[in-house]
N, C-alpha and C positions, 0 to 999 in steps of 0.2 A: 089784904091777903096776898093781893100780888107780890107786896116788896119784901113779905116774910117768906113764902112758900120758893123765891127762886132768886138764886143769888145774880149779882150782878157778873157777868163778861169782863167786864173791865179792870174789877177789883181781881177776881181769880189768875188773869193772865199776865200782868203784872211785872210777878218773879221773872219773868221768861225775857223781856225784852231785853238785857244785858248780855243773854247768849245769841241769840239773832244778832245782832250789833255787830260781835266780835265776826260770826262765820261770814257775816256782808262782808268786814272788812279782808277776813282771810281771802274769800275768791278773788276780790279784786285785786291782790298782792299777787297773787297766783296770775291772774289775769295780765297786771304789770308786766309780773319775771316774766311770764311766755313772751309775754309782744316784745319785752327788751330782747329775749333771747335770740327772738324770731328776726329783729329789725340788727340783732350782732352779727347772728347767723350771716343774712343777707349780707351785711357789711361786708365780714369776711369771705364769703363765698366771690362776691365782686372784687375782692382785690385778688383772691388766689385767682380766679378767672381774668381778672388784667393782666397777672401774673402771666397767666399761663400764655394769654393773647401776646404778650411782651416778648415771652420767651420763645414764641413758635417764630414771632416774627423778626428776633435776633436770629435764630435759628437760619430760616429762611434769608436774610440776609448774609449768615455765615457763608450760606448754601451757594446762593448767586455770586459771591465773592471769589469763595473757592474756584466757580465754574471759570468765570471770567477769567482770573488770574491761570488755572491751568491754559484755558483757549490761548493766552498772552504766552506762555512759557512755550506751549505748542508751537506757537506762530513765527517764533523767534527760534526754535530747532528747525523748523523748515525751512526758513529764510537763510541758515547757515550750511545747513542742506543742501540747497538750491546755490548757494555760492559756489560752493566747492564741484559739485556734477554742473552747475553750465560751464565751468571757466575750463574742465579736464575732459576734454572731446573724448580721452581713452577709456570714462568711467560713463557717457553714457550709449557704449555698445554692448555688448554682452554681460550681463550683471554679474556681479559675482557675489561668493554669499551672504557677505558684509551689507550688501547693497539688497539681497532677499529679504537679510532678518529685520533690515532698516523700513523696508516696504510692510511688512506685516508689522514690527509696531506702529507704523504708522497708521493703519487700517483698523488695530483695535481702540487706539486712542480717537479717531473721526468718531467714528460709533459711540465711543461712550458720552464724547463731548454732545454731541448731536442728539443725546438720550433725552429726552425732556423728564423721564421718568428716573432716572440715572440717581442709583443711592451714594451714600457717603462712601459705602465701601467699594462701589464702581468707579467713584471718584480718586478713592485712597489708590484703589489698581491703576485707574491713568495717571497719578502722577507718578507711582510707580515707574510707567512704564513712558514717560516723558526722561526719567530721570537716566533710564535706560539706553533713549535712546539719543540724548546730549551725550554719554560715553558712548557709544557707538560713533558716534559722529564725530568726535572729539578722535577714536582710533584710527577713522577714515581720513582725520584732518593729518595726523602724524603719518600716516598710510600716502598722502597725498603729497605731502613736502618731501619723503622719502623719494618716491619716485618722482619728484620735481631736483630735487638734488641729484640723483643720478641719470636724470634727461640734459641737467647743464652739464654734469660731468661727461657724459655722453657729447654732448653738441660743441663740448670742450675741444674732447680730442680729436671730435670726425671736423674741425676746425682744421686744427694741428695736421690733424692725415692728411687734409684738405690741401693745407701749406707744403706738404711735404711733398706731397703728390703734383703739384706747381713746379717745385724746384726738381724734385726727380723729371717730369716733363723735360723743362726746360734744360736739365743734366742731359736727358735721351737727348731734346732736339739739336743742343749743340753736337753730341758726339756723334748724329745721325749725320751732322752737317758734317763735321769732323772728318767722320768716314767717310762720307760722299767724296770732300775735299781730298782726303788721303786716297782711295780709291782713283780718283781721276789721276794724283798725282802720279801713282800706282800704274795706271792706266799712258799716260803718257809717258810715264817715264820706260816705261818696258816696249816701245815704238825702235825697233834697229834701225840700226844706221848704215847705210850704205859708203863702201871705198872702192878704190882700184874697178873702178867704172869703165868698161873698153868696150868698144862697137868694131866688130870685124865686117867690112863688107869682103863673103867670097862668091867665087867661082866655082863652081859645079863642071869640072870635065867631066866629059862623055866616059872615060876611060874610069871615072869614077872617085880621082884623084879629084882635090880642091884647091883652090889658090886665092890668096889674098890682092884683091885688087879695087882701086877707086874709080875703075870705068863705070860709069852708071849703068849702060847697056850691059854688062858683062857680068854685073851681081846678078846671082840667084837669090840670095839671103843675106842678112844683118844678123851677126853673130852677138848677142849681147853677154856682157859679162861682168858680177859684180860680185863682193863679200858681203856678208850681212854679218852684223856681232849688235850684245845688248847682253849688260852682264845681270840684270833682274828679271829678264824675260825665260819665264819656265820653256823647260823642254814638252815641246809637243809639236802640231802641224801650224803652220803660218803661212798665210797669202801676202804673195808680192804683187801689186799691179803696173804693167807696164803704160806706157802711154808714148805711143812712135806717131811724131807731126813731122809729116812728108815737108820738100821746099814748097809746094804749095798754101799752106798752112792748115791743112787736113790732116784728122788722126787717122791714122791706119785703120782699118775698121774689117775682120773677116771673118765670118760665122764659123770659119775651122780653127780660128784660135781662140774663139770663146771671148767676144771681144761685149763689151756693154756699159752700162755709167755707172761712174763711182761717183758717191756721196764722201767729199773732202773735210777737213775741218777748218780750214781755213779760205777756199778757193770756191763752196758749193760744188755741183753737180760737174763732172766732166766724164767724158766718152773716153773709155781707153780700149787697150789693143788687144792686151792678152791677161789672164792672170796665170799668176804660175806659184803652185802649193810648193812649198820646203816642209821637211822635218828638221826641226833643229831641236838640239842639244846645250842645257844652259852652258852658260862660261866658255862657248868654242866660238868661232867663226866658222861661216856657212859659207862656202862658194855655193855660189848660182851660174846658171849657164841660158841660154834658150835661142833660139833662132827665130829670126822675124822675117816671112817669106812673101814676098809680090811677086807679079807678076811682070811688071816692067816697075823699076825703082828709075825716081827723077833725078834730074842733074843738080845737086844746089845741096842745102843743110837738111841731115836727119837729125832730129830733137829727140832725143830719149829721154824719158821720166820717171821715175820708180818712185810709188805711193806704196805706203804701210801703215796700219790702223790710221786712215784717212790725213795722215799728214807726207808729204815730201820727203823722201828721204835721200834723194841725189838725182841729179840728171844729168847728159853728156852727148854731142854734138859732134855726128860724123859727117864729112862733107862728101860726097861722090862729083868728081870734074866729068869731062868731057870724054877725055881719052889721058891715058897712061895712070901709072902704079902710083899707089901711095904709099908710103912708110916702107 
């Protein structure tokens, strides 16, 4: 009964196992594609992430490149910089505004470079402003040779002035000497000359009358008498100095004729008798006259001397005897 009343499992389920087969095989293909997909996926995900790691780190090496080569381009504008202000004493006094605008690019370019956070396009502005400031520097260098060309031109002519001012000198010193020279000649040669040189010894009567006589005892006075001429000597006042050396060889010497030493040019210091002022008048001859008074005049030679601007200008020798007339 059992093997009629109920079918067998085995035989009924059968049909079936040809579609199970197939759906095992389908998940696994499914199962394949994913994991291939999965293990693509990854693949590609890893090189676009090398990619990406490559390119940050071309990137970044662009980056550091750039910085270095600006800090390099910077470093080489200062150093041209620094040539030009040490070697020109006149560019590091007072700035001017060349030398302002140079100072503040300078100030924004440290900053950037010094940025550790510093993007591309703070980069792009320093070199910008690197590029700015090589022209700058570059009009300071033209700026520089300018006023270096007109400092040699300058140091040129105060050379020349220099020279010139040597020989003008040396023009003055000669014709200071010149004139010294013509002045002195000037100076001597306007000195008169004495002539017609006469020595009166007189006599004083009581009665008031005078008479000429060679008694020694018997002079009251020595009449001197001379001309003076000099045809360059201007008209104005002029001193004569006399000088009367007794037979003794003593100069007359008397506070009432204004007697004191003369400084000679030829002879030094000598003591004379009297001096006596003229006016003269150019181109004439000058008579002079004057009396030389003692109190007792000695027996033997009176020496007369006349000095004018410190030189000699004639002398003459009267004798007084013993007893009786002369001339």
């Amino acid at each position: 009964m059992t093997n009629t009343n109920y079918p067998s499992a085995t035989p009924q389920n059968e049909p079936n196992q040809p579609q199970k087969s197939g759906n095992k095989n389908l998940l696994i293909g499914i199962l394949v594609a994913v994991l291939l997909g999965t293990w693509g996926y990854l693949l590609w995900d890893k090189n676009k992430s090398g990619e990406q790691v490559q390119l940050a780190q071309t990137q970044s090496e662009n980056y550091m490149s750039q910085r270095d080569s600006l800090k390099s381009m910077f470093d080489e504008a200062q150093l041209r910089l620094d040539s030009i202000t040490g070697a020109n004493n006149s560019l590091q006094g007072e700035k001017s505004t060349l030398l302002k605008q140079i100072e503040s690019d300078k100030a924004q370019i440290r900053r950037i470079l010094n940025d550790k956070n510093a993007t591309a396009a703070d980069l792009k502005k320093a070199q910008e402003l690197i590029a700015n400031l090589n022209n700058q520097i570059g009009n300071l260098e033209a700026e520089v040779a300018r006023l270096t060309g007109e400092n040699q031109e300058l140091s040129a002519n105060n050379q020349q002035l220099s020279s010139e001012k040597q020989v003008l000198e040396q023009n003055l010193q000669t014709s200071a000497t010149e004139k010294e020279a013509l002045a002195q000649t000037v100076d001597v040669g306007s000195t008169f000359s004495a002539a017609n040189i006469q020595i009166t010894p007189v006599d004083e009567r009581k009665n008031g009358k005078e008479k000429n006589t060679s008694k020694a005892k018997r002079v009251d006075k020595l009449v001197v008498s001379f001309d003076v001429e000099n045809r360059i000597a201007r008209s104005g006042p002029a001193d004569m100095y006399i000088m009367v050396t007794a037979p003794d060889g003593k100069v007359v010497a008397d506070p009432s004729l204004g007697s004191g030493t003369l400084t000679t040019r030829t002879d030094g210091d000598k003591p004379f008798t009297t001096k006596v002022p003229i006016e003269y008048e150019q181109g004439t001859r000058k008579a002079v006259q004057f009396p030389i008074r003692q109190e007792d005049f000695q027996r033997g030679d009176y020496k007369i001397e006349i000095y004018h601007n410190g030189f000699k200008i004639g002398e003459g020798i009267r004798t007084l005897k013993k007893g009786g007339l002369f001339g």
